[in-house]
C-alpha positions as CSV (number, residue, x, y, z in Angstrom):
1,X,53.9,69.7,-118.0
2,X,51.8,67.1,-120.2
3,X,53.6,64.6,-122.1
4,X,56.5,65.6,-124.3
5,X,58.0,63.6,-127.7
6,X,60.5,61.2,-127.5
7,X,62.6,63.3,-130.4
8,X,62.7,65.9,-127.8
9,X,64.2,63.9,-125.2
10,X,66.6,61.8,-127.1
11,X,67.9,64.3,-129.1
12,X,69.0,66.5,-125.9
13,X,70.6,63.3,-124.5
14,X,72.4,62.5,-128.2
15,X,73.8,66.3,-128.2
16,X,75.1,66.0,-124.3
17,X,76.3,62.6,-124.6
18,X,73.8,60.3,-121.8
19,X,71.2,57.9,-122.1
20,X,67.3,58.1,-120.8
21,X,65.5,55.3,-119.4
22,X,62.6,53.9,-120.8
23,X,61.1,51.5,-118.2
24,X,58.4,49.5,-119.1
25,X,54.9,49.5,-117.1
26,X,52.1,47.2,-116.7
27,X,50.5,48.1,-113.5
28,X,49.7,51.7,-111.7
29,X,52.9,51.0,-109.0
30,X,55.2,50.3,-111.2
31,X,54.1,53.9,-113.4
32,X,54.5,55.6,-109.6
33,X,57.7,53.8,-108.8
34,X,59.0,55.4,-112.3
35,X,57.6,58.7,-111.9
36,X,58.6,59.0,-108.1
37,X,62.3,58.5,-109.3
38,X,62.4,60.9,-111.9
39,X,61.2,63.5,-109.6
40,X,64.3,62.3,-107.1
41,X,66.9,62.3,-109.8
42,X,65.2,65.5,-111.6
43,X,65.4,62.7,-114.8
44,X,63.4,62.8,-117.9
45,X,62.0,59.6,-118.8
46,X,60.2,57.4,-121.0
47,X,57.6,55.3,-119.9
48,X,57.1,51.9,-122.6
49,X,54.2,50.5,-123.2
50,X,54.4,46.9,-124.9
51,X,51.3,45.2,-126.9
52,X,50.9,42.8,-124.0
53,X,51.0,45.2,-121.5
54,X,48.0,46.6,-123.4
55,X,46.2,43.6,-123.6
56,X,46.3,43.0,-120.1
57,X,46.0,46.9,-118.5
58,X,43.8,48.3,-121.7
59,X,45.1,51.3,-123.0
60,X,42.5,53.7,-121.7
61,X,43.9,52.7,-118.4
62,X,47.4,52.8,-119.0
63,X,47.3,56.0,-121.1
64,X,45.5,57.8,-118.6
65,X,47.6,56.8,-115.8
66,X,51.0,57.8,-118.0
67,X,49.2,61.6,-118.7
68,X,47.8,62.3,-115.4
69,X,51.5,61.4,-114.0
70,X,52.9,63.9,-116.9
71,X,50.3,66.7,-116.0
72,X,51.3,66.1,-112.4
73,X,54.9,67.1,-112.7
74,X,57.3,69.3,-114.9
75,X,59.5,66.4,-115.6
76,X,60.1,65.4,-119.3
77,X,58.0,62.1,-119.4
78,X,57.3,60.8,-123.0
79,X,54.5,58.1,-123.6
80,X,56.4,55.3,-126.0
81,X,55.1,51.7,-127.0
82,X,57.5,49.1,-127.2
83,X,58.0,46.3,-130.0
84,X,54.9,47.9,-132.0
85,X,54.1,44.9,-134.2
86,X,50.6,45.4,-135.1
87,X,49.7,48.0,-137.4
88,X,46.2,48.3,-135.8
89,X,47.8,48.8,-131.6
90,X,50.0,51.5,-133.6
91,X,47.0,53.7,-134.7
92,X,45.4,53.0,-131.8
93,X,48.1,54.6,-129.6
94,X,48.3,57.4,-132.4
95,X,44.5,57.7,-130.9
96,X,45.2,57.6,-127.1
97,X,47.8,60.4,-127.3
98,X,51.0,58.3,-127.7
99,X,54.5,60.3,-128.1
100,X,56.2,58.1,-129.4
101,X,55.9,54.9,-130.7
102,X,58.6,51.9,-132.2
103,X,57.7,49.9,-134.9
104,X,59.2,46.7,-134.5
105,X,59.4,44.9,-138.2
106,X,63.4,43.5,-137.6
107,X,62.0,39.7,-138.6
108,X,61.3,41.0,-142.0
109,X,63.8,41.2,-144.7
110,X,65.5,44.6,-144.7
111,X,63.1,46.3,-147.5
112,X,60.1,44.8,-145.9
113,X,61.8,46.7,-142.5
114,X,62.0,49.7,-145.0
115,X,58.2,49.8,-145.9
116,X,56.7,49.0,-143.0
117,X,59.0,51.4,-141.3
118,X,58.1,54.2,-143.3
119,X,54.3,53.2,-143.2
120,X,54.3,54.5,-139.6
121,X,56.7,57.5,-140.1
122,X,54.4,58.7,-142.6
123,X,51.2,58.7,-140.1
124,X,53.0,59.6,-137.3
125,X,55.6,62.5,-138.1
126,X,52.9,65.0,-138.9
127,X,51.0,64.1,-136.2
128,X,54.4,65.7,-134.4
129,X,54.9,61.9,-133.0
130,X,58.2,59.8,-132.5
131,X,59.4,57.0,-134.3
132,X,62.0,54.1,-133.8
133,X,62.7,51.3,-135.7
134,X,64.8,48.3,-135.0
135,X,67.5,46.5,-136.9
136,X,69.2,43.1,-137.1
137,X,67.8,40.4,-134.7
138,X,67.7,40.9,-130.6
139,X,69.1,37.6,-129.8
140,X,71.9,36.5,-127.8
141,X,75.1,35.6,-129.4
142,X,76.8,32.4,-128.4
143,X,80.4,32.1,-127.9
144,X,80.9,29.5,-130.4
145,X,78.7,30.8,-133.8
146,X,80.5,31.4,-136.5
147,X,81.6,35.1,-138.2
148,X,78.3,34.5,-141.0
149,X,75.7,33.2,-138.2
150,X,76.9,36.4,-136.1
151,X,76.8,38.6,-139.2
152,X,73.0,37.6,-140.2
153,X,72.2,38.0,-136.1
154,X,73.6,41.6,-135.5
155,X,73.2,45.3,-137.1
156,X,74.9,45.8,-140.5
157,X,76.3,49.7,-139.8
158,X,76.2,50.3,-143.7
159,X,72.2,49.0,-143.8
160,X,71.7,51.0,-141.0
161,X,72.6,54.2,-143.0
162,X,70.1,53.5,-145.3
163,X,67.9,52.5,-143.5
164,X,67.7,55.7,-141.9
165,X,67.7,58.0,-144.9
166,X,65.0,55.7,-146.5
167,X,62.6,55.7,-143.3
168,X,63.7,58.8,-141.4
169,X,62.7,57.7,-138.0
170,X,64.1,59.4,-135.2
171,X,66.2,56.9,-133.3
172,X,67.2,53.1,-134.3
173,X,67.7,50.1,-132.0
174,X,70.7,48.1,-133.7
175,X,70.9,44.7,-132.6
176,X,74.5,44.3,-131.1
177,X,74.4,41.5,-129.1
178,X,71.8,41.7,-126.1
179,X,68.3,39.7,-126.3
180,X,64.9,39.8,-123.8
181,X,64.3,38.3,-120.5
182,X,66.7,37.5,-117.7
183,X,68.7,34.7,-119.6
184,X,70.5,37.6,-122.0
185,X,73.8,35.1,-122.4
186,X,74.7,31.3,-122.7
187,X,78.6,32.7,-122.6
188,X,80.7,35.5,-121.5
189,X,78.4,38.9,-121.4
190,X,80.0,40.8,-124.4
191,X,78.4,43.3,-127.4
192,X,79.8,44.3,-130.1
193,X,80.8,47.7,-129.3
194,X,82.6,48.1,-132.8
195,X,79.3,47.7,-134.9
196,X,78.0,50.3,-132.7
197,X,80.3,52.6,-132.8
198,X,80.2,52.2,-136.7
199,X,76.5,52.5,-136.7
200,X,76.5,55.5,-135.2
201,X,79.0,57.1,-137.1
202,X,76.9,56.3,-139.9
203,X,73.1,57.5,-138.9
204,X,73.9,60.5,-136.3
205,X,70.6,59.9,-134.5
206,X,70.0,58.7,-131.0
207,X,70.4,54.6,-131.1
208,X,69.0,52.9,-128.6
209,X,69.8,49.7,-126.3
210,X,67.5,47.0,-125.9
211,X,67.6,43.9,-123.1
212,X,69.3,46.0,-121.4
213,X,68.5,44.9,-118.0
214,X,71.7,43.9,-115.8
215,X,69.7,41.1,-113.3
216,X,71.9,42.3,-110.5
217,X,72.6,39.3,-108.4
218,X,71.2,41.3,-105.3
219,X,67.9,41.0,-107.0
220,X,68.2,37.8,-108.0
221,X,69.2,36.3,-104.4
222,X,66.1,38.5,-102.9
223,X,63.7,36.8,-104.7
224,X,65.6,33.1,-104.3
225,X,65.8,34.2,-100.8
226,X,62.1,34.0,-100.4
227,X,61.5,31.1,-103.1
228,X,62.1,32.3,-106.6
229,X,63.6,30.2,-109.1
230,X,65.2,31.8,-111.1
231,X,68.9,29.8,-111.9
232,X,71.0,31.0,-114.2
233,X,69.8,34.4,-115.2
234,X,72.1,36.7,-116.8
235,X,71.9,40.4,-117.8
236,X,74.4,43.3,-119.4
237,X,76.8,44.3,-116.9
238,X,76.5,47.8,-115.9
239,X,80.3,48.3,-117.3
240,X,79.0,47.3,-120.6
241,X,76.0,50.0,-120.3
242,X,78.3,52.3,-119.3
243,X,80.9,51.6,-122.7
244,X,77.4,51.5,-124.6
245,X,76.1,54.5,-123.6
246,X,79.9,56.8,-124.6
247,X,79.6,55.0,-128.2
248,X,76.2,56.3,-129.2
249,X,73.6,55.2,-126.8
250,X,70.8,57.5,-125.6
251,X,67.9,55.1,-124.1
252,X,67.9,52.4,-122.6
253,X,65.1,49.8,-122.2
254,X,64.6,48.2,-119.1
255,X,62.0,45.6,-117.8
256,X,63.5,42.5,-116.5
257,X,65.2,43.9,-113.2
258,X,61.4,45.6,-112.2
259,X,59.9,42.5,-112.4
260,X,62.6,40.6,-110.7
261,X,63.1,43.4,-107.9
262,X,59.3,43.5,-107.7
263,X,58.7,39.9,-107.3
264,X,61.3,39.4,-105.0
265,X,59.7,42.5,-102.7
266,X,56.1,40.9,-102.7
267,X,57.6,37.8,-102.2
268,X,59.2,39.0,-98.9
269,X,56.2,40.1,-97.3
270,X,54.6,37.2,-98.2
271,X,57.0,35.4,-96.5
272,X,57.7,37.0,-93.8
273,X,53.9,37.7,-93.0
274,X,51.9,35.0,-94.4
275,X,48.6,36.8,-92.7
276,X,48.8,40.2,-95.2
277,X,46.0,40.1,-97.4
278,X,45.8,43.9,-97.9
279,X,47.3,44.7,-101.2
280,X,48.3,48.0,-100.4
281,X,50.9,46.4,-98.1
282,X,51.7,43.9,-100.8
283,X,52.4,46.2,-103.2
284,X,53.4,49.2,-101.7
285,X,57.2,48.2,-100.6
286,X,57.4,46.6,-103.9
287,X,56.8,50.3,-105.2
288,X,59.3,51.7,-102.9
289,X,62.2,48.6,-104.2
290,X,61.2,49.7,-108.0
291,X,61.3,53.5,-107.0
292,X,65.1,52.8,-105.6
293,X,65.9,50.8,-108.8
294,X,65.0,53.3,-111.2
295,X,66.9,56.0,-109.1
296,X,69.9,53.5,-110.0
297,X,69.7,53.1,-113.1
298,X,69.0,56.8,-113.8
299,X,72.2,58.2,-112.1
300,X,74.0,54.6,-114.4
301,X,72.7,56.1,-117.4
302,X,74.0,59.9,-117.1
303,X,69.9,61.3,-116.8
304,X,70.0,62.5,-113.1
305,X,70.0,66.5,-113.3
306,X,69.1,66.3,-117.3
307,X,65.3,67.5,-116.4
């Protein structure tokens, strides 16, 4: 099929009411792992690219990998880069065939946000490429900060509305509650499903969820089991993803449970058989553990059958 937009999969999910997967990749197993399960579930998917992935892969590598997968199957696939901070990576993945692309200015103040926003619309758009933007601050929320603190922290609905007809990206990522990495909450797992609802009442475009990983504690006791330490990790629960996804949610960005279910795999086999040196059987059940994952997370999230 080739690689398609992320406008055209996220607004099919918006109008049938589910949410696609964008699962990040830094390797060539992870990208099969992905791929493989979206062939199972007959999902489309996005596959995100952050800046340090590209630093460490290269993006002819990466790229190439993501369209020979595309060309290699009739599933929707959509090439996206994630947290796009630098204006320079941006054109660059405008270059390498990028569909889609987020422009990550949320530190700025909200005008700055604007104009930087709608710097990259205005090269990408007639380029026929994707754009999303991010509001508000991804950042965990204490129990104990007060109404202000929590109010500067998360997405303001009627900025949002603005925000959108000022910039006119395709899909927004309000900040409502969740942060990066496997340590999402110092308190009780809880986002602020009022702002989002709100928010999308406001924009009508597809809104999207970030640190959205859920550190299943199967994961997490697989790779303790064989020596990770790891104490006190904490993602969204699945019920919250769930609630998320029937207020306004249509992708989902997930990286911290494919690096915890992957390190817990290679940590088994080395484990269990210190002698392995070939990395194909290293790597390859840790393929197979992401492939199952992904199949999760894709029947979670409403995509299985969607192709």
């Amino acid at each position: 099929m080739g690689l398609v937009t992320g406008k055209e999969i996220l607004d099919k999910a918006d109008k049938e009411g589910y949410a696609v997967g964008a699962f990040n990749i830094n390797n060539m197993e992870i990208l099969q792992a992905i791929v493989n399960a979206a062939k199972l579930e007959n999902s489309p998917v996005m596959i995100a690219v952050s800046e340090g992935a590209i630093k460490y892969a290269g993006i002819d590598y990466l790229t190439s990998l993501v369209k020979t997968a595309a060309e290699s199957t009739d599933i929707p696939i959509a090439l996206h880069l994630d947290h796009g901070k630098d204006f320079k990576v941006i054109l660059s993945c405008i270059r390498y065939g990028f569909t889609s692309l987020m422009i990550d200015a949320s530190s700025l103040p909200f005008e700055e946000n604007v104009a930087e926003t709608k710097k990259v619309v205005g090269v990408a758009h007639p380029l026929g490429i994707s754009v999303e933007a991010e509001l508000g601050r991804l950042q965990g929320v204490e129990d104990n900060v007060s109404v202000a603190e929590r109010d500067a922290i998360l997405i303001n609905p009627k900025e949002a509305k603005i925000f959108v007809k000022e910039t006119g990206v395709d899909s927004l990522a309000p900040a409502i509650g969740t942060s990066h990495g496997a340590f999402k909450f110092k308190g009780k797992a809880e986002l602020d499903f009022e702002r989002l609802k709100e928010t999308k009442k406001l924009t009508k475009i597809p809104l999207v969820l970030h640190g959205a990983s859920s550190v299943p504690k199967e994961i997490l006791d697989q790779a303790a089991k064989y020596g990770a330490k790891i104490p006190g990790a904490k993602g969204v629960p699945t019920g919250q993803i769930k609630k998320a996804i029937e207020n306004g949610i249509n992708k989902v960005n997930i990286d911290t449970d494919l690096r915890l279910t992957l390190t817990g795999a290679i940590r088994k086999v080395f484990y269990e058989s210190p002698e392995q040196f070939d990395p194909r059987k290293i790597l390859g059940p840790a393929r197979d553990s992401m492939s199952d994952l992904v199949r999760k997370k894709m029947k979670l999230l409403g995509s299985s059958g969607k192709a």
